[in-house]
NURO-909723 format. One record per residue (C-alpha): x, y, z; residue in one letter. Coordinates in steps of 0.2 Angstrom, whole numbers, plus 5000, padded with zeros to 4 digits. Layout:
% NURO-909723
<rec <X; Y; Z>; 'A'> ...
//
This chain:
% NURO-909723
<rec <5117; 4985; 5069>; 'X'> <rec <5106; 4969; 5063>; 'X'> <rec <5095; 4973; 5048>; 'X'> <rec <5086; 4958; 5039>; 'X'> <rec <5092; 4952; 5020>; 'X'> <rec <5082; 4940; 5008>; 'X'> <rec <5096; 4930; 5004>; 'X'> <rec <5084; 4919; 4991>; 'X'> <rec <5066; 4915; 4991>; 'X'> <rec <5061; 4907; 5005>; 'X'> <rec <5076; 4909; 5014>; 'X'> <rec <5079; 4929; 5027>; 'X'> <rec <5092; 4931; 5039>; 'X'> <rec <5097; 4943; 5052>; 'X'> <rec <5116; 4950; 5047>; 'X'> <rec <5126; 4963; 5059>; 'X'> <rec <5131; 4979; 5044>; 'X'> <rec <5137; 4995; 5049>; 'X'> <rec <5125; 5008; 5055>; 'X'> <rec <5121; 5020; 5040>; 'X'> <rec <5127; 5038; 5040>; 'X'> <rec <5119; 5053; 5030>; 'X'> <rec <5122; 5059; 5017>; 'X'> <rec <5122; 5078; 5014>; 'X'> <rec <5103; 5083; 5015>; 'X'> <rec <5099; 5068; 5022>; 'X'> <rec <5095; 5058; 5038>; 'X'> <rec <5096; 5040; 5048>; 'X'> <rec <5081; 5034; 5054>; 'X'> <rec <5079; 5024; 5071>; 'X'> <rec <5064; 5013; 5065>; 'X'> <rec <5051; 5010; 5076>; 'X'> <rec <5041; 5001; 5067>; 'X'> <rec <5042; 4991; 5051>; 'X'> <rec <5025; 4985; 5040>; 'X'> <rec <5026; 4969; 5031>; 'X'> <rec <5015; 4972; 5014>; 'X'> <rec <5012; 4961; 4998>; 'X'> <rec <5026; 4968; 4988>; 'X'> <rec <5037; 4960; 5000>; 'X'> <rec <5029; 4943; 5001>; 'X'> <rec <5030; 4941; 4981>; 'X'> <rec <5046; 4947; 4984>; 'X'> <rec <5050; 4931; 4999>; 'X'> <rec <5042; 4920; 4986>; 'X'> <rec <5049; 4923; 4971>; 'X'> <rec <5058; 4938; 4970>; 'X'> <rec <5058; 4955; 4963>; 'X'> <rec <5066; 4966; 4949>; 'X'> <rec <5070; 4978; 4960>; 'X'> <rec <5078; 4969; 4976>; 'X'> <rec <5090; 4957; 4968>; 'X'> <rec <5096; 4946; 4980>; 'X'> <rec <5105; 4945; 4993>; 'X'> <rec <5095; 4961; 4998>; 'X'> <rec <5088; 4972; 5013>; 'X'> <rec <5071; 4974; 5010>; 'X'> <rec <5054; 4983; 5019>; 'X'> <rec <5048; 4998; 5015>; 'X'> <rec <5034; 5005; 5027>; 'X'> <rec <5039; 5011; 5043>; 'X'> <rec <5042; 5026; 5054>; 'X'> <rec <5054; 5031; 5067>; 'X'> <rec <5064; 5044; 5074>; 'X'> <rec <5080; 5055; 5067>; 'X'> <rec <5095; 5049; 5074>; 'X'> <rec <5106; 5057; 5065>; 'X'> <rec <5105; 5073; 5053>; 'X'> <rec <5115; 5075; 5035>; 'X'> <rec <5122; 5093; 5030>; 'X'> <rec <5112; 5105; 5027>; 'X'> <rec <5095; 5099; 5033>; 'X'> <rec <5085; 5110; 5045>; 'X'> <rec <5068; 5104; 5044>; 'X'> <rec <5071; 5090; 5057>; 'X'> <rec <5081; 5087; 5071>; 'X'> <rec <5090; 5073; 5081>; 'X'> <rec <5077; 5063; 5093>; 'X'> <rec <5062; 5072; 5079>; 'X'> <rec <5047; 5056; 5076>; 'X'> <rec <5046; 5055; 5059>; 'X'> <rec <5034; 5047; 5045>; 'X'> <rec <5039; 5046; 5028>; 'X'> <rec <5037; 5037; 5012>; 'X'> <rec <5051; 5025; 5002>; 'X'> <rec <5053; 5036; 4985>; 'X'> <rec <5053; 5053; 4978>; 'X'> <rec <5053; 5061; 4962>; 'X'> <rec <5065; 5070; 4956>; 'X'> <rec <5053; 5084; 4949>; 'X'> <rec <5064; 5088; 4935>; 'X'> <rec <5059; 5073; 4921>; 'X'> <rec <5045; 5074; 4906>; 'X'> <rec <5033; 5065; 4918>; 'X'> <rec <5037; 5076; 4933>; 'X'> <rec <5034; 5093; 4923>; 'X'> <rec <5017; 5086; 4916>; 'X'> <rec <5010; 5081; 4935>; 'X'> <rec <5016; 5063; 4934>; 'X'> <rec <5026; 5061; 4947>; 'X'> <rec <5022; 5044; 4950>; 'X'> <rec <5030; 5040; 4934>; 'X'> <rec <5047; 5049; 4937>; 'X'> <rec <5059; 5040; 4926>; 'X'> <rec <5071; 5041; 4941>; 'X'> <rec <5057; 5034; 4954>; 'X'> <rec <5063; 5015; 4954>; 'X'> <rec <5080; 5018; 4953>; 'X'> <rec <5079; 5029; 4969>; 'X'> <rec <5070; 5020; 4980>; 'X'> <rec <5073; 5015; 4996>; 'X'> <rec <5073; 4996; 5007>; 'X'> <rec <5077; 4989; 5021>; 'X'> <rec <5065; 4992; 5035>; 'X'> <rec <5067; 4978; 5045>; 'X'> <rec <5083; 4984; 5052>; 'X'> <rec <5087; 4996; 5067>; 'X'> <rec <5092; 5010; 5056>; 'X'> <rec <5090; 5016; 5038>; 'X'> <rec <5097; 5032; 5027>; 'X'> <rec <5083; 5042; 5019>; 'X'> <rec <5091; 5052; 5005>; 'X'> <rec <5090; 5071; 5001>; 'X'> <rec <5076; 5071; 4990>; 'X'> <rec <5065; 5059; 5000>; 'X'> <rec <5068; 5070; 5015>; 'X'> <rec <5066; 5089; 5006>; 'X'> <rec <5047; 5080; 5000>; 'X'> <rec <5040; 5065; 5008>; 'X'> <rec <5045; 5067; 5026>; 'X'> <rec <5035; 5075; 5039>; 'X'> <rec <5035; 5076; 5057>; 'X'> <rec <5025; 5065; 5066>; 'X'> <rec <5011; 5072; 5079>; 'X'> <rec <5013; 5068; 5096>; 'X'> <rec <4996; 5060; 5097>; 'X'> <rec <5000; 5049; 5082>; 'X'> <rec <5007; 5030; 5085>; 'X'> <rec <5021; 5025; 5076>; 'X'> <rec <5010; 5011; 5072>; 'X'> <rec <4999; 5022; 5061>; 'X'> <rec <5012; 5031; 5056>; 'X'> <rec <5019; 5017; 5046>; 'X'> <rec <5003; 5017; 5037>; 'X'> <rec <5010; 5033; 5027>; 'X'> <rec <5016; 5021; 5012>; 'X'> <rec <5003; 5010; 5007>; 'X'> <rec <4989; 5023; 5013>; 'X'> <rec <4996; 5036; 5000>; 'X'> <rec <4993; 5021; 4988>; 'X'> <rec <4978; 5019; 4991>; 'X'> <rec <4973; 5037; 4989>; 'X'> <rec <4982; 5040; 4975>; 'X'> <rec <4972; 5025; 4967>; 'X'> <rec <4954; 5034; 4973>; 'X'> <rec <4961; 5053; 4966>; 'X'> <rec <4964; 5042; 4949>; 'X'> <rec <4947; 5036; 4951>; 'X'> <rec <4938; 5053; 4955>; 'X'> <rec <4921; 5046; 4963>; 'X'> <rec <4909; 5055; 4966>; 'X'> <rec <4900; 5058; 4984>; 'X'> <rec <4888; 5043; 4985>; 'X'> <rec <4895; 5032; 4970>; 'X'> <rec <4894; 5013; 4974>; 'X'> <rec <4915; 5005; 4973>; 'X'> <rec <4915; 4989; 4974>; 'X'> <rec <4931; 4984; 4982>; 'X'> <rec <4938; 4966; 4975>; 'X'> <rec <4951; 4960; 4990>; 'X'> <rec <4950; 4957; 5009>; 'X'> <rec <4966; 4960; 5011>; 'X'> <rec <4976; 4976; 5020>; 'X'> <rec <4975; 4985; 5002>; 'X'> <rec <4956; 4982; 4999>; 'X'> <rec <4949; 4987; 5016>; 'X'> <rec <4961; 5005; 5016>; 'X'> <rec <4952; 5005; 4999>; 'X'> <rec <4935; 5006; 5008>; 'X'> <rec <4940; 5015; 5024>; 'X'> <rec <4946; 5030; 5011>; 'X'> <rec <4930; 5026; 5000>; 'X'> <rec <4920; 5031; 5016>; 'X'> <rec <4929; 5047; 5019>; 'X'> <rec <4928; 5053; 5001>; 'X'> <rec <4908; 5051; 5005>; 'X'> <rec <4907; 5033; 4993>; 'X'> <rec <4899; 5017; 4998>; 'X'> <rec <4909; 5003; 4997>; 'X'> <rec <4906; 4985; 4993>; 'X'> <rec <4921; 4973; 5002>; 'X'> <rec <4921; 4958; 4992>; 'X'> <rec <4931; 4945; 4999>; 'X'> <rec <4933; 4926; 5002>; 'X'> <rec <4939; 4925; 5023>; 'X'> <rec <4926; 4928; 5034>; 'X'> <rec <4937; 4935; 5048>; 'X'> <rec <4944; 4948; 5036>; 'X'> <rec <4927; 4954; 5031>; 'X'> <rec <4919; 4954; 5049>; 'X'> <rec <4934; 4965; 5052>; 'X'> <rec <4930; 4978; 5038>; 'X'> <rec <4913; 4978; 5045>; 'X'> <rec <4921; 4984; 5064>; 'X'> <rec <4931; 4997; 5056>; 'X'> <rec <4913; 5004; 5047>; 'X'> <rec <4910; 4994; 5028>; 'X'> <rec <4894; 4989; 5032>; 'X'> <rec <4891; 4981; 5016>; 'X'> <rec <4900; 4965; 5011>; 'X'> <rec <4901; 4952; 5001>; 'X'> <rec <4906; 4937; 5006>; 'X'> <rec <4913; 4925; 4989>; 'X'> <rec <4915; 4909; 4996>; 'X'> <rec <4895; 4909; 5000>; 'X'> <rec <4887; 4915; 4983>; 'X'> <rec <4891; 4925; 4967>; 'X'> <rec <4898; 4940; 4970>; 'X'> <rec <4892; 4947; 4952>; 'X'> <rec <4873; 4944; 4957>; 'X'> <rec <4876; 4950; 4976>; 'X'> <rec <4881; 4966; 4968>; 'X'> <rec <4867; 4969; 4955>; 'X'> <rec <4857; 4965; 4968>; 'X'> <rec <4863; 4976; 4979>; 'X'> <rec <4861; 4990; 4965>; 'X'> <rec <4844; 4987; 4955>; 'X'> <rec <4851; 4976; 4941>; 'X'> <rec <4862; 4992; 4939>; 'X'> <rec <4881; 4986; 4941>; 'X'> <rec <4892; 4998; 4952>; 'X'> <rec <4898; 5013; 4946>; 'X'> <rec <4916; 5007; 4949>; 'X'> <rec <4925; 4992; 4955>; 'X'> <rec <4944; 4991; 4962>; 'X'> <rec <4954; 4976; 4960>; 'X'> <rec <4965; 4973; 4974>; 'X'> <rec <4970; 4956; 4973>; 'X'> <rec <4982; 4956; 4959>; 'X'> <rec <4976; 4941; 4952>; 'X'> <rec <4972; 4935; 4932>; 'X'> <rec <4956; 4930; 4936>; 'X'> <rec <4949; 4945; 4945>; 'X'> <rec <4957; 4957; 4933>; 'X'> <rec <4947; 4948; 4918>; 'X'> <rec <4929; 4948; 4929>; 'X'> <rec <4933; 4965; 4935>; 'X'> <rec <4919; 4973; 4921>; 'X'> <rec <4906; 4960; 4924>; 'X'> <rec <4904; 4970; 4942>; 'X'> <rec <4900; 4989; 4934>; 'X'> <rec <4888; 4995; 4927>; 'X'> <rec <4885; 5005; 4907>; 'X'> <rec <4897; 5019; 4909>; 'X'> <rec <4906; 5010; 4925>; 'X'> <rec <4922; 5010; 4929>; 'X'> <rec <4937; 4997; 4932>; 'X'> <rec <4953; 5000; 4943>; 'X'> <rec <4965; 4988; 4942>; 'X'> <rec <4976; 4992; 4958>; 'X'> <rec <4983; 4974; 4963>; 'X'> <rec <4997; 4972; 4949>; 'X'> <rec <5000; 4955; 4938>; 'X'> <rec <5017; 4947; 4936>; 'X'> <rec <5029; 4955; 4922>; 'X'> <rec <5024; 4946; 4903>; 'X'> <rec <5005; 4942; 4909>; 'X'> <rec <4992; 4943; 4895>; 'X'> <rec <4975; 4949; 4901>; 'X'> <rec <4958; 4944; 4891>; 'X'> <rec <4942; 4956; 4892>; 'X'> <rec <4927; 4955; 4881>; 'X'> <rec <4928; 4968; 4869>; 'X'> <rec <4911; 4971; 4866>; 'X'> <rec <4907; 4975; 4885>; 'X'> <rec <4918; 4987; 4886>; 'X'> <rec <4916; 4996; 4868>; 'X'> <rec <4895; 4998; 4866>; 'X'> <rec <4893; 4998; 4890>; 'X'> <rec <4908; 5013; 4889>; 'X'> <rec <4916; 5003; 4903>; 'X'> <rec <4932; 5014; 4906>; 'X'> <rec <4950; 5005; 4914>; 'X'> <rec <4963; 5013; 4923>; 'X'> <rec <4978; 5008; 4931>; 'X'> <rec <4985; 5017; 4944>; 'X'> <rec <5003; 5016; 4949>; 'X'> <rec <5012; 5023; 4966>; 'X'> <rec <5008; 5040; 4971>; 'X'> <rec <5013; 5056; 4969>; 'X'> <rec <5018; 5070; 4982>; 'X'> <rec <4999; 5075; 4984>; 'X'> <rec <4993; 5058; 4989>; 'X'> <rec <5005; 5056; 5002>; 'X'> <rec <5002; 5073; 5009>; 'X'> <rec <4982; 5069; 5008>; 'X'> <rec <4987; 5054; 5017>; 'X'> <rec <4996; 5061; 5029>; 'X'> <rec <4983; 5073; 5032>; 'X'> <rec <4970; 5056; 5032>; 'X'> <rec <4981; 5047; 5047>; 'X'> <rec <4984; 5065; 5058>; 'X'> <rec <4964; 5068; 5056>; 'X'> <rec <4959; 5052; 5064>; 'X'> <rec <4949; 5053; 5047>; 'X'> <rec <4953; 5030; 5045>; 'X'> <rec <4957; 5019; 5058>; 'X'> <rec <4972; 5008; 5052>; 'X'> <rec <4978; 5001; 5067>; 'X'> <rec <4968; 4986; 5067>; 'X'> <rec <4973; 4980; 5051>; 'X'> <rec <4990; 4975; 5062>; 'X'> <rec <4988; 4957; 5063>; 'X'> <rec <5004; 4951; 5076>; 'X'> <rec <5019; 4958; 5081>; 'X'> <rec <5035; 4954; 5081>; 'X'> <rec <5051; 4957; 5087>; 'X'> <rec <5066; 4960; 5073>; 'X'> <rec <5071; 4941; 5077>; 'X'> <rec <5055; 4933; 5072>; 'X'> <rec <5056; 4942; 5056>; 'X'> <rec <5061; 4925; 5048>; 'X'> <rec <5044; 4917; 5058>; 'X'> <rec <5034; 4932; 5053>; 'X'> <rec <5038; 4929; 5034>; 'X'> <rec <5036; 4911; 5036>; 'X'> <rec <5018; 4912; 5045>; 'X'> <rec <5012; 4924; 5028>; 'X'> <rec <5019; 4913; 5016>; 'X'> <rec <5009; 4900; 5024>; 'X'> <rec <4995; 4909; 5023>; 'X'> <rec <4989; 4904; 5041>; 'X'> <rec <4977; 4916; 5052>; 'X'> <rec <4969; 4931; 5046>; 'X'> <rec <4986; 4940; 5043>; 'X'> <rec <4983; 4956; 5035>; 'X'> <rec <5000; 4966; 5041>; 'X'> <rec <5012; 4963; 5052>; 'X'> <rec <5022; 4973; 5064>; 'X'> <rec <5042; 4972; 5066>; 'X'> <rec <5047; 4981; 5079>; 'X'> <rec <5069; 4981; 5081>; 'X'> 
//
């Protein structure tokens, strides 16, 4: 089969490797579709601690089974299927305290190389974050299941309440799931961005309030938007020194700051003090999900509940994935996700 390796940064090629076979309680997906994200940008750019390279990466896609390990009955050969990159191992301190995102076995366990015709899914991915997909489902959305379960396991770490005002900080794919699942948990949503084309799409999918950076001062947009007040929360997507640092300047006494878009390794972050001491200003830092989120997301995507599709960008076939990579770091077009399809 050809599965895609980032050989350096910069620099993917296409290899021919033996097709994967299953392990005991496992199972080989046919992959149907592949998602590119931001983790695997940083990754083409510069690398990541946990792909060294040479390595096969990607990490949101779906599929079929094509073929089945030992012992596993809840799927058969031919089965669509949805599932998620990592499990826990529900057995470490974290684990037994309802931390599963923190599973001291999580990073370790996960698995990449997406942009491939087939990949293995071990025992413990498949006996927990696996699910069947519906008929009426598209594979496209299906591939969704990873970043979505992100996403709503950073708004169950938030816990808003119906009608609290989040303002979202990111017009990328991350900030507008942020504000499609806001809307469903019953929150109103602020998109703040910088490209027009991004924002304009938010509003289509239903964030009808928007802020657009580039044309005036986000911080004053929003008070105005609240009565002086400051938003109850505000969720930074970027990952980004400088929006982590202004983050507080957009809640208000008693706010809340959720820093989902994650700094490189060693970075030192500034905040004043004083703001969030005598305003109560609370931060939180949500890493990954947990089982529960990616089961509520699954539950979000098979509902109809969000519309995700859109956020697809372009499509490309396995061979452009050296184009498609080269077209997101360039930064051109409104290019929130793209498709690989093998």
């Amino acid at each position: 089969m050809r599965a895609g390796y980032l050989v350096e940064p910069r620099r993917v090629e296409l290899r021919d490797v033996d097709a994967p076979q299953p392990e005991a309680g496992g199972l080989v997906v046919r992959i149907r579709v592949a998602l590119t994200d931001g983790t695997d940008l940083k990754a083409f750019r510069r690398g990541h601690s946990l792909m060294p390279m040479p390595t096969r990466f990607g990490h949101e896609f779906s599929g079929d089974v094509a073929a089945l390990g030992a012992g596993v009955t809840a799927f058969a050969i031919g089965d669509p299927i949805m599932l998620v990159q990592s499990a826990p191992d529900g057995t470490c301190f974290w684990c037994r305290r309802g931390q599963e995102e923190l599973c001291e076995r999580l990073a370790s366990t996960m698995i990449f190389g997406a942009y491939a015709e087939y990949i293995a899914v071990p025992p413990h991915i498949v006996a927990c974050n696996a699910f069947r997909k519906p008929e009426g489902l598209s594979y496209d959305a299906a591939a969704f299941l990873e970043p979505l379960s992100c996403v709503v396991h950073s708004l169950r770490v938030l816990a808003p309440e119906r009608g609290d005002v989040i303002v979202i900080v990111g017009d990328g794919g991350f900030g507008i799931l942020h504000a499609l699942v806001a809307i469903a948990h019953g929150a109103r949503p602020i998109l703040v961005g910088r490209r027009a084309a991004r924002l304009e799409l938010a509003r289509s999918l239903g964030v009808n309030s928007v802020v657009n950076a580039r044309e005036c001062d986000p911080v004053a947009a929003i008070r105005e938007r609240t009565g002086d007040r400051g938003a109850d929360a505000v969720v930074e997507t970027t990952g980004t020194l400088d929006v982590w640092e202004a983050a507080p300047g957009y809640v208000r006494r008693g706010g809340t700051v959720v820093l989902f878009g994650g700094l490189p390794g060693g970075t030192r972050v500034a905040f004043n003090a004083a703001r969030l001491h005598y305003d109560e200003v609370k931060v939180l830092s949500p890493f990954h999900f947990a089982p529960r989120d990616v089961r509520a997301a699954y539950e979000l995507l098979v509902d109809g509940a969000i519309d995700v599709v859109p956020l697809i960008s372009e499509r490309f076939p396995l061979d452009g994935l050296v184009d498609a990579f080269t077209q997101l770091d360039e930064d051109r077009g409104i290019n929130l996700k793209f498709a690989i399809i093998p």
